[in-house]
Every structure is written in structure tokens, then in C-alpha cells.
C-alpha positions in Angstrom: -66.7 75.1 10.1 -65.5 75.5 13.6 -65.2 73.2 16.7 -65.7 74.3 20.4 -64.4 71.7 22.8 -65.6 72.1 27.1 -62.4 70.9 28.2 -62.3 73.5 32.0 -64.0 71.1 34.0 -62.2 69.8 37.4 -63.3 66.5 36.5 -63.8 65.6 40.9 -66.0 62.4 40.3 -62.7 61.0 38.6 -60.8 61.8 41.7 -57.7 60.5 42.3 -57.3 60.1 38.8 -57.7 63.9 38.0 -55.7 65.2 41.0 -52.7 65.4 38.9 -54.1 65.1 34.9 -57.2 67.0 33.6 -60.0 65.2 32.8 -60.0 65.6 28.9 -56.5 64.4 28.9 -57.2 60.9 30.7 -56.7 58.1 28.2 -59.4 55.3 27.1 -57.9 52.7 24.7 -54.3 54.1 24.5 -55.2 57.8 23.9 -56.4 60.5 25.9 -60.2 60.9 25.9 -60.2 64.7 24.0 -57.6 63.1 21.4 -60.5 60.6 20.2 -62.8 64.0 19.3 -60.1 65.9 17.8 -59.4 62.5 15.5 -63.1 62.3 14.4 -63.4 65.7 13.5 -60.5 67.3 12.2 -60.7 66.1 8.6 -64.0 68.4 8.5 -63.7 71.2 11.1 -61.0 74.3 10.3 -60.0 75.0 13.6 -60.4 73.8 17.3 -61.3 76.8 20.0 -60.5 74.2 23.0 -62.1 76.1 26.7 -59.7 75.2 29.4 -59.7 75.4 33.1 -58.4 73.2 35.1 -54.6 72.4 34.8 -55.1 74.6 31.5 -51.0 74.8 30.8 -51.6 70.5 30.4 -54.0 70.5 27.6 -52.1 73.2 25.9 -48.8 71.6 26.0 -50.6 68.7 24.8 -51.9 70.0 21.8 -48.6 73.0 21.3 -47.6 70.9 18.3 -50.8 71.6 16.0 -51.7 74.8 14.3 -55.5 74.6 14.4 -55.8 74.8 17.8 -56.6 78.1 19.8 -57.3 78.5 23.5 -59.7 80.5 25.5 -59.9 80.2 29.5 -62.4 80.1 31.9 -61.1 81.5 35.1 -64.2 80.5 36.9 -65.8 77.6 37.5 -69.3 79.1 36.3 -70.9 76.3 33.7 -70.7 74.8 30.9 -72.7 77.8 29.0 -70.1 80.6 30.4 -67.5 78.2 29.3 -68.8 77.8 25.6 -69.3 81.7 25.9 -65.6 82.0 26.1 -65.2 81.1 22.3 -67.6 83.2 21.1 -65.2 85.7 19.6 -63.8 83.1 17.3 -66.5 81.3 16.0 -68.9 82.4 12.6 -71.7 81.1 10.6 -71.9 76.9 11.4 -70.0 75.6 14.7 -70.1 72.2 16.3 -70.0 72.5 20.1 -68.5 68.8 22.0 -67.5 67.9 25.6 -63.8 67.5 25.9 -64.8 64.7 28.0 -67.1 62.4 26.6 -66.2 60.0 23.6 -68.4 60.2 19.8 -68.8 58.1 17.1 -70.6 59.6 13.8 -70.2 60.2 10.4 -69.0 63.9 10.9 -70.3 64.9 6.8 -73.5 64.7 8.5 -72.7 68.0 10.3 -73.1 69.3 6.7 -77.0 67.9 6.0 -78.0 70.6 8.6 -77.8 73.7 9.7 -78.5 73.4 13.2 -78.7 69.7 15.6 -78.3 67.6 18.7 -77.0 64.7 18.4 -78.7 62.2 20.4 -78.2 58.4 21.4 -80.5 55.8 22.8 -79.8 54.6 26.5 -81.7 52.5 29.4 -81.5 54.9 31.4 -82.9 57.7 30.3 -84.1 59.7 33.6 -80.1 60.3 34.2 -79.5 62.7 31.2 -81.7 65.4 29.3 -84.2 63.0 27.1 -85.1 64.8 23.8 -88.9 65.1 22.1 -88.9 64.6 19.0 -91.8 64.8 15.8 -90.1 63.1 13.6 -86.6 64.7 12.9 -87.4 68.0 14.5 -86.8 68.2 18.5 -89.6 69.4 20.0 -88.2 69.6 23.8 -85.5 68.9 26.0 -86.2 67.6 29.7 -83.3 67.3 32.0 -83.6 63.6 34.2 -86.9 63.1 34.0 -88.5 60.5 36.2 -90.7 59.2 33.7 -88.6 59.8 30.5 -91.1 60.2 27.5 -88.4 58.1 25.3 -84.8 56.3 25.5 -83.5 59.2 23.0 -81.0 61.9 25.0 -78.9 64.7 24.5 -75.0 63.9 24.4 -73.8 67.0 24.5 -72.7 67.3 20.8 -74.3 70.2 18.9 -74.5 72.2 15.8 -75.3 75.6 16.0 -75.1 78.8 14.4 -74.0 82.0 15.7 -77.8 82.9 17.3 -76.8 79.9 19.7 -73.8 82.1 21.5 -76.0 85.4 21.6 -78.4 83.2 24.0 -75.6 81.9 25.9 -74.9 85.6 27.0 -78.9 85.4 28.9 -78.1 82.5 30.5 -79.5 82.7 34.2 -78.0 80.7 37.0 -79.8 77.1 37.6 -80.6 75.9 41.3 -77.6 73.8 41.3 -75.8 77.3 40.8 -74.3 77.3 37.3 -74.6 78.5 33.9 -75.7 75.7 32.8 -75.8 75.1 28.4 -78.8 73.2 28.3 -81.2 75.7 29.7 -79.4 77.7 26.3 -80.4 74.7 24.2 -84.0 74.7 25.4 -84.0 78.5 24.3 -82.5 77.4 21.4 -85.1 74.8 20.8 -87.6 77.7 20.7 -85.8 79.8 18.4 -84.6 77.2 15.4 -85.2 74.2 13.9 -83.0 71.7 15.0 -82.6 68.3 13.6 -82.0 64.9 16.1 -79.0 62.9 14.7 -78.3 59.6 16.3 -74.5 58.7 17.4 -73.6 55.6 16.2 -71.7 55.5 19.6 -71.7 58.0 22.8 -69.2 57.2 26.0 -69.8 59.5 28.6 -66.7 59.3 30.4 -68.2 60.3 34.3 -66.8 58.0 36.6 -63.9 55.9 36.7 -65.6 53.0 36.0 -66.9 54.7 32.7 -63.3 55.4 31.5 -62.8 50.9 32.0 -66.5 50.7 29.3 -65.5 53.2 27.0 -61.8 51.7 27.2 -63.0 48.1 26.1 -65.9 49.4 23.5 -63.0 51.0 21.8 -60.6 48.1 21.7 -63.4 45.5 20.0 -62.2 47.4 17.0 -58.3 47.0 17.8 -56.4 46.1 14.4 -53.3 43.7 15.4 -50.6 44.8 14.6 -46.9 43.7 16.5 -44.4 46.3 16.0 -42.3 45.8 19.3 -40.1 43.1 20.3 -41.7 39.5 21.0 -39.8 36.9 22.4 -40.4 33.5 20.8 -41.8 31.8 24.2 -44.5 34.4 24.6 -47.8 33.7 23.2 -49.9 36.9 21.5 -53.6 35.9 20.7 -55.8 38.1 19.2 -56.4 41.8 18.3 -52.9 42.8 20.3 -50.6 46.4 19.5 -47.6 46.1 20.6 -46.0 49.7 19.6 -42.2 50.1 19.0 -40.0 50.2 21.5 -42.2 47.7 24.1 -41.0 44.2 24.5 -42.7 41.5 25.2 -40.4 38.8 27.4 -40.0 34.9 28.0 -43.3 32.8 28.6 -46.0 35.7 28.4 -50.1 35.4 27.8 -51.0 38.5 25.8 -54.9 37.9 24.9 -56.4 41.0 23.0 -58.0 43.2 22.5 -55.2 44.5 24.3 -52.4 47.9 23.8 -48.9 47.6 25.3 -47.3 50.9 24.9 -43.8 51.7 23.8 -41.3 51.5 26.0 -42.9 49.3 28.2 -41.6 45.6 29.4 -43.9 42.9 30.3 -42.6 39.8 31.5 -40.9 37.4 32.0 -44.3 34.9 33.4 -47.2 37.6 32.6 -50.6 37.7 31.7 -52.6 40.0 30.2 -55.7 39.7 29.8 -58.6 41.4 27.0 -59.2 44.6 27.7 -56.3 45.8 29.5 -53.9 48.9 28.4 -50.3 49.2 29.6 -49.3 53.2 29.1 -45.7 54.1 28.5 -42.9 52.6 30.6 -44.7 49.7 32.6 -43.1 47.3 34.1 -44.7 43.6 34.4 -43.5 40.7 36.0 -44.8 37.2 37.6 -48.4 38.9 37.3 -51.3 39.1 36.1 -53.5 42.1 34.5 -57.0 41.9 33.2 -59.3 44.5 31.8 -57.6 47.7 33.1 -55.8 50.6 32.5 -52.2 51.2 33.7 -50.5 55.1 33.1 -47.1 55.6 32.6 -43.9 54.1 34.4 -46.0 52.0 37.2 -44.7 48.6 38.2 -46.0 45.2 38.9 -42.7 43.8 39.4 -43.7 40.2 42.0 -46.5 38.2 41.5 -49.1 40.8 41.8 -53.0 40.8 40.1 -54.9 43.9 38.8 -58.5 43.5 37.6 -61.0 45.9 36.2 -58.8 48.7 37.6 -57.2 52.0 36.6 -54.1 52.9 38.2 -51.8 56.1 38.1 -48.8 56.9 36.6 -45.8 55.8 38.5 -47.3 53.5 40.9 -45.7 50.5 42.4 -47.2 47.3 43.6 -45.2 45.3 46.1 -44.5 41.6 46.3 -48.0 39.6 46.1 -49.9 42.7 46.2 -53.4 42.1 44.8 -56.3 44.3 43.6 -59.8 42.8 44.1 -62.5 42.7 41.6 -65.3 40.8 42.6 -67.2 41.1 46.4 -68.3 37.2 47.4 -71.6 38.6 47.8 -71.9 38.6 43.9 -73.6 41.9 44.6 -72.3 45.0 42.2 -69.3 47.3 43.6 -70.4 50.6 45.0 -67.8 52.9 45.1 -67.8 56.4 47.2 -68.2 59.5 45.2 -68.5 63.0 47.1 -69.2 61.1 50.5 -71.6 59.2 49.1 -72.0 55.4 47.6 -72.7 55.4 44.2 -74.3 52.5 42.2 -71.4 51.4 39.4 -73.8 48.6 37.8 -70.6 46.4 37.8 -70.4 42.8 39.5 -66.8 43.2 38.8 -64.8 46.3 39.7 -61.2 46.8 41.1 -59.5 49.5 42.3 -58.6 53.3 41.3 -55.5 54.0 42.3 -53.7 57.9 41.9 -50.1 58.7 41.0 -47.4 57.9 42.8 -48.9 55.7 45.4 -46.7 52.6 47.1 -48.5 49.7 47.7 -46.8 47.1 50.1 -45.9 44.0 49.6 -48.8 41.1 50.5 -52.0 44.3 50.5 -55.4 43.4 49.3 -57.5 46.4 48.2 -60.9 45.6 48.5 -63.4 46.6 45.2 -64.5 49.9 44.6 -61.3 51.8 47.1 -59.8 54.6 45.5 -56.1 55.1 46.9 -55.0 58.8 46.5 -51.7 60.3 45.2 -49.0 59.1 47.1 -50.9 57.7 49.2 -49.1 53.8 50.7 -49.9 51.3 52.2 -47.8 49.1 54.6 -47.1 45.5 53.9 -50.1 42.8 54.5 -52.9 45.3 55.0 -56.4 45.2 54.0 -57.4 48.1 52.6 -61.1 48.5 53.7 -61.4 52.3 53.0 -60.5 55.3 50.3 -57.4 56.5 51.3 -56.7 60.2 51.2 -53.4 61.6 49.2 -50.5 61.6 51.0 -51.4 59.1 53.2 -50.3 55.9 55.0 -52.3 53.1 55.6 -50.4 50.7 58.1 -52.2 48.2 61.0 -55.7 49.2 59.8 -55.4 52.9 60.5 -54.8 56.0 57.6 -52.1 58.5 58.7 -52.8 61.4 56.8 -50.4 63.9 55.2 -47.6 60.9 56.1 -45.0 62.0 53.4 
């Protein structure tokens, strides 16, 4: 059995975090998000026909090292069905078709019961995704965002499928919102074969930034401790912590798991960490405090500076006192703009997204929900009320675009 992986998509709701990283590659509880599938499957699936896009030469270089791996591209931006077309050349008899971008948990021998599937997963909001009919263990229908969704069940974008599935990819017309779009192929698909509903023990779409901060602490409740770095004896480590080799932990810490502190990284002297939170390769912690959030490699919280329920770039550096909001006084949930548009997160609590290689000054507040672009700074004591645009400076209220 085969696996085709979507992994060509540009990822823009995730902006500034996919400016400079495709989407697949973005990492949720100390790995990147397409690593998780690869790791659930690869005991049962012969080879991996990965569809790139988007920064294709990343995901490649990423995976160089394995021998199961093959990649097919999709120059264009058409849909999801052209870009599962691509791999039609490789695949034969029984293939198991998965987004690069969401995260799975199943018992993978159950691709074996049948010949042809959806995996499906219950949700409370059901009018957001395809809902599946069902009679019994046959799917009977797929209706895409429903408003009044006939059950909870929906499509997660995991199927089996046999060869028939890629011949009706080929007839694939474009949808209203202009695309190739798979599910219209799985309706046809529907039509044409039995397929069997098999529920996901666990199914993290990964859309929004906010998503990448759920699926990142789902994953950790099942963190094993294990300490494998350097500890000092002043520091306290509570809980379900990893500390990989080559990361030290220094004088009078708080490390509270779930929580993953990468190699190479320092934290401390004076820090807290708090559940929930990551620190990638190469971070730098001192006098601060960091709760449920994700920090990428080489940034720096060097002077008394807070991060909650936040996801910031590689190489970014928080200045003196600097201090990430999480929580609006209203008690109201964070919206955050998506596309020019304020889009409902469902969080009360909710930081900031911040891209690569962006300076924040010393003594700046960002505000909940304000995304801060690549390189984008900040001068010192601001209050950042707005997203800032990459390359930009932020200094007496007003953004200075294309500043450096």
C-alpha cells in the first residue's frame, strides 16, 4: 500500500508563520506537523508520493534522508484534486490519500479491513467541514458546510481508495470558489463504491495559528518524561518534561510539563515555563516567563519578558520587559484578522503570532490576537494595536513599511 500526502498548499491563513516555512513543515509538539503522519503510517504504507508546492525544495530537503519518499509537484495552485492527480502515475491497487497539514490518530491496520473509506471524526461544529451520511457503516453522502448538518460525523480528509478514485480525479470540474476541489471527486466516488466510515480516534486540523497552540497541547497530554539534557540542581522540573540532549536547564528554573525543551537550547537562569509550551532548537531564556506556546529556533527572551498562548518565529528577539498579551479585560474571546477580516478563534486566551526575524523593543506590549510579520520591529515602549506587515517598523504608534 501506498501513501499520498497534499503537502503544495501556501498555507496564507498561517501567515507570518508560513512566509518563510511551508505549512506541512510547521511543528506541533516538537515536530513538524507532516512528520506526525509519516510516523503513524510508515510501519504499514511502502512508499510516500509527497505533492509539493509551495517552498517545494524545504519539504524535500526535509525528508532527502529517507528512501521511501518520492516527490511530484504542482506548479499551479489549482486544488487539492489536481494536486492528488499529480501522484497518479505512482500509485496501484489500495492507496491512502492524507493532508500534509492536518494531524491523525488511528489504528493504521484498519486501512487493511477495507478496501475503500473516509475516515471521519465527530465535532460541534459540524456546518464548518463536509458532514458525512451514513447507513450504518456505508456513507451514503457527503455535504460540504451544511447549515443544518444532518449529524456531528465529518470528513477529515483521510481516505482509502483504489485506483477508480484517480481516474475521477481526471473529470474534476472547477468549483465556484475556482478550484479542483477533491471532495466533489469523493462525492463521485461515493456513487461509484462502497465506502466504509472509520472514526479517528483523534483529527487536528491545523488551519489557523491558533489550531497549531490545540493540536500542540492535545499532543503533549501524552508527553513521557524523560530528562536527557543538563539540569542544574536549583531548578525545579515537575511533571511530563523532555529535555533533549544538549539543552540545559540553568540556576532557579520552574519547568511544569507537559512541556519540550529542545537541544541546544538554554533556559535560565530565573525562568518559567509553563504546561504546554515548546522551546525549538537554540532558545535562549532568561528572567522570563513562557506559558502554553510555541517558540522556533534560535529566538531569545533574554530580560524579564512574558509569552502566553503564542507562537513565535525562528530567530526572534524580545527586548528588555517586552510582554506578549493573552487575555483582553473584556473576558471576551480574541479575534484575530485573517485575509482582512476578523475571524472568531473561540479562545478567551490568545497571544501573539509573531514571524521570523522580527525585533521587538524593549518595554512593547503586543495586544492579543496581532500578528507581527518577518522582520518586522518594533521600537521601544510601544503598544502594538495593529498586525504589522513584514519588513516593517512600528515606532510612536505608526507602521513604517518596507523599513529594513
Amino acid at each position: 500500500m501506498k501513501a499520498v500526502i497534499l503537502a503544495a498548499g501556501r498555507g496564507t491563513r498561517m501567515r507570518p508563520l508560513t512566509d518563510d516555512t511551508p505549512k506541512p513543515l510547521l511543528p506541533v509538539a516538537g515536530k513538524p506537523i507532516i512528520q506526525h503522519t509519516v510516523d503513524l503510517l510508515e510501519e504499514y504504507v511502502e512508499q510516500f508520493i509527497i505533492v509539493t508546492g509551495y517552498r517545494a525544495d524545504e519539504i524535500e530537503a526535509y525528508f532527502s534522508g529517507r528512501d521511501d519518499c518520492v516527490f511530484v509537484h504542482q506548479e499551479e495552485p489549482l486544488g487539492t484534486a489536481d494536486a492528488a492527480l499529480k501522484a497518479k502515475e505512482y500509485v496501484e491497487g489500495k492507496t491512502v490519500i492524507a493532508n500534509g497539514d492536518d494531524i491523525y490518530k488511528f489504528s493504521p491496520e484498519k486501512t487493511k479491513e477495507f478496501e475503500t473509506g473516509i475516515f471521519v471524526s465527530e465535532v460541534e461544529d459540524p456546518e464548518k467541514y463536509g458532514v458525512i451520511e451514513t447507513e450504518g457503516e456505508k456513507i451514503k453522502n457527503i455535504v460540504e458546510k451544511p447549515s443544518n448538518p444532518s449529524s456531528n460525523l465529518v470528513n477529515t480528509g483521510l481516505y482509502v481508495v483504489n485506483e477508480k478514485f484517480f481516474e475521477i480525479l481526471g473529470k474534476v470540474e472547477e468549483s465556484e470558489r475556482g478550484e479542483l476541489e477533491i471532495t466533489d471527486a469523493v462525492s463521485e466516488y461515493i456513487k461509484q463504491e462502497d465506502l466504509k466510515a472509520f472514526k479517528a480516534e483523534k483529527w487536528l486540523p491545523c488551519s489557523h495559528p491558533w489550531n497549531l497552540l490545540e493540536a500542540n497541547r492535545d499532543l503533549l497530554d501524552d508527553l513521557k518524561r524523560s530528562i536527557d539534557g543538563k539540569v542544574s540542581d536549583s531548578a525545579t522540573v515537575k511533571g511530563s518534561v523532555h529535555v533533549e540532549e544538549g539543552a540545559e536547564i540553568r540556576e532557579n528554573c520552574v519547568i511544569e510539563g507537559p512541556a519540550v525543551i529542545q537541544s541546544n537550547t538554554v533556559v535560565g537562569p530565573n525562568t518559567h515555563i509553563r504546561p504546554g509550551t515548546v522551546l525549538g532548537e537554540g532558545v535562549k531564556t532568561k528572567f522570563s516567563e513562557v506559558k502554553n506556546s510555541i517558540l522556533l529556533r534560535d529566538s531569545t527572551l533574554s530580560h524579564f519578558n512574558y509569552v502566553g498562548d503564542s507562537i513565535i518565529g525562528e530567530d526572534v528577539n524580545f527586548g528588555a520587559g517586552a510582554k506578549s498579551l493573552n487575555l483582553l479585560n473584556s473576558g471576551e474571546n480574541v479575534k484575530v484578522e485573517i485575509k482582512g477580516e476578523l475571524v472568531e478563534t473561540g479562545r478567551r486566551k490568545l497571544g501573539c503570532v509573531i514571524g521570523s526575524g522580527a525585533k521587538i523593543g524593549a518595554g512593547t506590549v503586543i495586544k492579543p490576537g496581532r500578528k507581527i510579520g518577518l522582520n518586522a520591529s518594533t521600537d521601544a515602549n510601544e503598544k502594538i494595536k495593529y498586525n504589522l506587515p513584514e519588513n516593517a517598523l512600528f515606532k510612536e504608534g505608526e507602521i513604517i513599511e518596507n523599513w529594513n
